[in-house]
C-alpha positions in Angstrom: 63.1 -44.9 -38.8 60.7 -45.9 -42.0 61.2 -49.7 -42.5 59.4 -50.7 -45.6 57.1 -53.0 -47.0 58.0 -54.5 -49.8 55.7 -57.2 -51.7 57.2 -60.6 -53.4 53.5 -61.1 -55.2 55.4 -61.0 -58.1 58.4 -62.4 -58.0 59.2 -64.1 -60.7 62.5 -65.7 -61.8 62.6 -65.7 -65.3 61.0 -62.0 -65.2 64.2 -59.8 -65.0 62.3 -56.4 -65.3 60.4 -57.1 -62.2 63.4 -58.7 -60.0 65.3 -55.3 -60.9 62.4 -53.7 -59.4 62.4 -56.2 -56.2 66.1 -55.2 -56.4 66.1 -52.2 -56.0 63.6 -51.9 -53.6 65.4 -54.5 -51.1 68.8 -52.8 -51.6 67.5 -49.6 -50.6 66.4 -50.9 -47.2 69.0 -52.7 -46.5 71.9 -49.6 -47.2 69.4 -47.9 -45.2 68.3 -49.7 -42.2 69.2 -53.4 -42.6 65.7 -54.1 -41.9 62.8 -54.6 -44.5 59.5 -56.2 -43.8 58.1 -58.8 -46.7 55.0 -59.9 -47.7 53.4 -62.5 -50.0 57.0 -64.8 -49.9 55.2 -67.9 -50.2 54.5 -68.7 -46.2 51.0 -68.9 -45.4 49.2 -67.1 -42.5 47.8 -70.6 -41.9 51.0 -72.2 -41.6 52.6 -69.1 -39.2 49.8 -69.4 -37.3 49.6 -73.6 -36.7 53.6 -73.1 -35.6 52.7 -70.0 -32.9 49.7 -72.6 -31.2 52.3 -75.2 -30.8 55.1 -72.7 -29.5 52.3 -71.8 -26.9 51.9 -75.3 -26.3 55.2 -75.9 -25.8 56.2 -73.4 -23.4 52.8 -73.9 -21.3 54.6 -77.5 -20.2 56.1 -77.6 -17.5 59.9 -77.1 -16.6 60.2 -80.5 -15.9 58.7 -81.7 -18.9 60.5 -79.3 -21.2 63.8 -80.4 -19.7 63.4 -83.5 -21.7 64.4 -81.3 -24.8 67.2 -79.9 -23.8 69.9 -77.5 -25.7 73.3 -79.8 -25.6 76.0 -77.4 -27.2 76.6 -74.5 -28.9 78.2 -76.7 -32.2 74.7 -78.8 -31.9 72.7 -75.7 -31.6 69.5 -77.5 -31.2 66.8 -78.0 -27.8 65.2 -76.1 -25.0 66.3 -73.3 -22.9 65.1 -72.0 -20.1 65.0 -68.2 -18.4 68.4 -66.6 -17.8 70.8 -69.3 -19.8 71.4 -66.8 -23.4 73.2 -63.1 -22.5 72.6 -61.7 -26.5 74.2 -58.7 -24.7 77.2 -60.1 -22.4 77.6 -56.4 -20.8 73.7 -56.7 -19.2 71.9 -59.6 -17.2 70.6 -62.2 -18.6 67.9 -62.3 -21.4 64.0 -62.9 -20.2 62.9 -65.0 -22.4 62.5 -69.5 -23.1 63.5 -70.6 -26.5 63.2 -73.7 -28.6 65.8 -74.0 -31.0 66.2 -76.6 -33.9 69.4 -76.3 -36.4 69.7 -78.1 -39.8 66.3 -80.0 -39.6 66.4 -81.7 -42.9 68.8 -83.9 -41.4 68.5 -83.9 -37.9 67.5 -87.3 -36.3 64.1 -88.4 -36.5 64.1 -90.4 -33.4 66.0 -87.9 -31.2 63.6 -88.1 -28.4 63.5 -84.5 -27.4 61.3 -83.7 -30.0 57.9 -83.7 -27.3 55.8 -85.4 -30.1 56.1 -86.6 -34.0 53.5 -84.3 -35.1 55.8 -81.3 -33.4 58.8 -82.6 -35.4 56.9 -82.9 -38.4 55.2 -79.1 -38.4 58.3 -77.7 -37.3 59.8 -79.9 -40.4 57.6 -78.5 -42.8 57.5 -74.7 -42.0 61.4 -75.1 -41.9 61.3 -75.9 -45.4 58.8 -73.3 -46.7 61.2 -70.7 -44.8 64.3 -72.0 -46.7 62.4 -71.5 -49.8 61.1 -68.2 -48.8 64.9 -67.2 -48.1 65.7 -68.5 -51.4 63.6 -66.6 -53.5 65.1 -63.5 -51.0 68.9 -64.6 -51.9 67.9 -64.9 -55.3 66.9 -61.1 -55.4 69.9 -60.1 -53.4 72.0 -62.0 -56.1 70.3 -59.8 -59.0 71.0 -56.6 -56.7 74.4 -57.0 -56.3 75.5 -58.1 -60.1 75.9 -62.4 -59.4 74.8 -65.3 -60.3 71.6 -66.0 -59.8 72.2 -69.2 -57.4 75.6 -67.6 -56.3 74.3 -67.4 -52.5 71.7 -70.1 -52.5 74.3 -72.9 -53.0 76.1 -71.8 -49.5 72.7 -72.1 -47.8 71.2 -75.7 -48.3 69.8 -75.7 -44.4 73.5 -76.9 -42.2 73.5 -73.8 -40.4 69.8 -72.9 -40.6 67.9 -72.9 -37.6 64.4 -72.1 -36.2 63.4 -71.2 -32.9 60.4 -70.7 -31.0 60.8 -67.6 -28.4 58.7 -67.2 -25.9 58.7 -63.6 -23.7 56.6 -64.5 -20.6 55.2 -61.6 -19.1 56.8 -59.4 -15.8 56.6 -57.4 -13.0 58.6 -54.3 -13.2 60.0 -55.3 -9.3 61.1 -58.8 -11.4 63.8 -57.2 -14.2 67.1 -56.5 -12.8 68.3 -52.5 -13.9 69.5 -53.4 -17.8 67.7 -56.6 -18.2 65.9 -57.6 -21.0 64.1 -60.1 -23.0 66.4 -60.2 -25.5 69.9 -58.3 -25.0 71.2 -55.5 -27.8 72.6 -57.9 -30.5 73.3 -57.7 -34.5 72.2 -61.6 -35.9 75.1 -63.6 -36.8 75.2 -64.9 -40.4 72.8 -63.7 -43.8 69.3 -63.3 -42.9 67.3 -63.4 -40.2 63.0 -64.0 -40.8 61.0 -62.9 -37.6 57.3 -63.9 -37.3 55.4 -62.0 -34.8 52.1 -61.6 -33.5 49.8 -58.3 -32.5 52.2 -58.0 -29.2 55.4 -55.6 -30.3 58.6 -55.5 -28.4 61.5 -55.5 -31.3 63.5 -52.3 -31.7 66.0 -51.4 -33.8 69.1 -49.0 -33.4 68.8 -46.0 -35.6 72.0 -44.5 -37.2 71.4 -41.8 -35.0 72.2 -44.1 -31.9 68.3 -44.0 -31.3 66.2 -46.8 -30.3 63.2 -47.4 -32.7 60.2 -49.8 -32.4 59.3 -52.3 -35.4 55.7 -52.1 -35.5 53.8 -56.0 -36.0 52.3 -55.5 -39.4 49.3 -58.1 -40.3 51.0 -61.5 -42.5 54.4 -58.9 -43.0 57.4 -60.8 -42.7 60.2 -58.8 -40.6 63.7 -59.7 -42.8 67.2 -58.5 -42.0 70.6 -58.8 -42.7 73.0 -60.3 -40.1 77.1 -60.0 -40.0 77.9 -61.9 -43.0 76.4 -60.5 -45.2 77.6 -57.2 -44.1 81.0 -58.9 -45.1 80.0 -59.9 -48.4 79.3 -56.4 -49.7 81.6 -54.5 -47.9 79.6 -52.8 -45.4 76.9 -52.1 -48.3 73.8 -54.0 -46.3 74.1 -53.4 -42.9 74.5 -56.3 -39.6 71.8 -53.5 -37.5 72.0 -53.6 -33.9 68.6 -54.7 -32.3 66.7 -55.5 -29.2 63.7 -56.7 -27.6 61.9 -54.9 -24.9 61.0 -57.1 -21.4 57.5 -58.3 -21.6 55.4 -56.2 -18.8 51.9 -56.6 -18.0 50.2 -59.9 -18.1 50.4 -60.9 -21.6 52.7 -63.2 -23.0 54.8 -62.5 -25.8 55.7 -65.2 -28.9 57.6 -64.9 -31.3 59.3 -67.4 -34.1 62.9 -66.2 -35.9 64.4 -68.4 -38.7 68.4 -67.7 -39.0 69.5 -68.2 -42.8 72.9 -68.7 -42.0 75.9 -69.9 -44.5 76.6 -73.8 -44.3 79.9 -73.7 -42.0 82.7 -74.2 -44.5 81.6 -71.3 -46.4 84.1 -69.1 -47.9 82.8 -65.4 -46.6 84.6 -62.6 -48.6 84.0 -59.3 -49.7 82.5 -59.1 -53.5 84.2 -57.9 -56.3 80.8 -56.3 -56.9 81.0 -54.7 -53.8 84.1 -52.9 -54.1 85.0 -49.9 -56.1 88.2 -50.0 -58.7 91.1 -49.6 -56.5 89.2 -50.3 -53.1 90.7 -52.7 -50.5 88.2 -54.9 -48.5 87.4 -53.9 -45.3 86.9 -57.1 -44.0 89.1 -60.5 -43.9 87.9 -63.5 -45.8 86.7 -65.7 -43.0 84.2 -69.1 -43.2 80.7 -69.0 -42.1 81.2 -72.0 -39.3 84.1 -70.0 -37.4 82.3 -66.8 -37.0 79.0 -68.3 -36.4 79.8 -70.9 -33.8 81.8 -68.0 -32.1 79.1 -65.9 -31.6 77.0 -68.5 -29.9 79.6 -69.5 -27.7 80.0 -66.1 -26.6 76.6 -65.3 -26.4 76.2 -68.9 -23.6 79.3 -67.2 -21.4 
């Protein structure tokens, strides 16, 4: 399965030539695949890199002392949890992996003492912002692809239903994974986008139309982007909610990663384009608002 590359360099919103081009090029692979892989959005290697040395710092604590940050509730979406709480997959055990997840953080409390430190809360903070931006500028090319305003998803994603979170894949035996088990169960993501940071250490694959199981390769300071369930919604089946996994980590090497989820604030009307359909077609899917599909989905996904 070819994922491309594609690069934002040039993006540029007064330049219409050139965000027909970036149009294009991201509608292609998301008909496709639902998966692309961006570079040059506007997040620096410096800043992806400070955020993966205080993941690892993170998840070196101990259990005790990450306990202090605990996840509360699936309408919170927001803390620590540890090995075996999240089944992406509810058919298969329970997913290997630790994760640190943090919803809405322009607003969340300051002095909520799970964050371990200030200066955690404030680099998580800032990278949370120049991913929102990053998704902005993608939303805004998505907009020009599919014929609507240029703002016309944007305004639905002002960082409610945004969330960040810091995975962590600690490495295995092969006598430790249960038959089925792995570190992140087969899944499509729940709302718009999805931005995946990753290191040199692979593990992601993606489900082929062919039913296949392909690999997404790390590629140096490339971004890995796709599109999640509601946005499958909004144009009609057009850009695709892809099934995906991740492998169990074997060996004795650790695997982080960092996703950002770019999902609709929750009283979001979701319904299929006009754009998307042809004269006469009915829409194949119900108009539905972000908040009831999303907080469904993580529900189900806690058992």
């Amino acid at each position: 399965m070819l994922i491309p590359t594609i690069d934002f360099a040039n993006y540029n919103e007064q330049d219409d030539a050139g965000l027909d081009d970036l149009a294009s090029l991201v509608s292609d692979a998301l008909t496709t695949s639902g998966f692309m892989k961006i570079v040059n959005l506007g997040i620096t290697q410096e800043q992806i890199d400070d955020i993966f040395e205080l993941s690892t710092w993170f998840f070196s604590r101990s259990e005790e002392e990450k306990s202090t940050s605990a996840y509360v509730s699936a309408e919170e979406n927001f803390g620590y949890q540890s090995m075996g709480v999240e089944h992406l997959d509810p058919t298969m055990p329970a997913d290997l992996k630790q994760t640190f997840t943090l919803r809405d953080l322009l607003r969340h409390d300051r002095s909520d003492t799970r964050w371990p430190t200030p200066e955690f809360r404030d680099e998580l903070t800032d990278f949370y912002k120049a991913c929102l931006d990053g998704a902005h500028r993608i939303q805004r090319v998505f907009s020009k692809a599919l014929g609507m305003e240029k703002d016309f998803f944007v305004q639905y994603h002002q960082g409610e239903n945004v969330s960040l979170r810091l995975l962590y894949y600690p490495s295995s035996g092969v006598d430790d994974i249960a038959v089925g088990q792995l570190g992140a169960g087969a899944h499509t993501d729940y709302g718009m986008i999805t931005l995946l940071f990753q290191k040199d250490i692979g593990g992601l694959e993606v489900r082929g139309a062919d039913g296949v199981w392909h690999p997404v390769t790390p590629e140096n300071e490339a971004i890995v982007i796709n599109t999640g369930d509601l946005m499958e919604r909004w144009t009609n089946g057009k850009y695709r909610s892809t099934p995906h996994r991740v492998q169990p980590k074997l060996g004795d090497v650790d695997r982080y990663s960092i996703a950002v989820f770019v999902d609709p604030d929750t009283e979001t009307p979701v319904k299929v384009l006009d754009s998307c359909l042809k004269p006469g077609e009915e829409p194949g899917y119900p108009e539905i608002t972000a908040g009831e599909h999303i907080q469904g989905k993580i529900r189900a996904s806690h058992g």
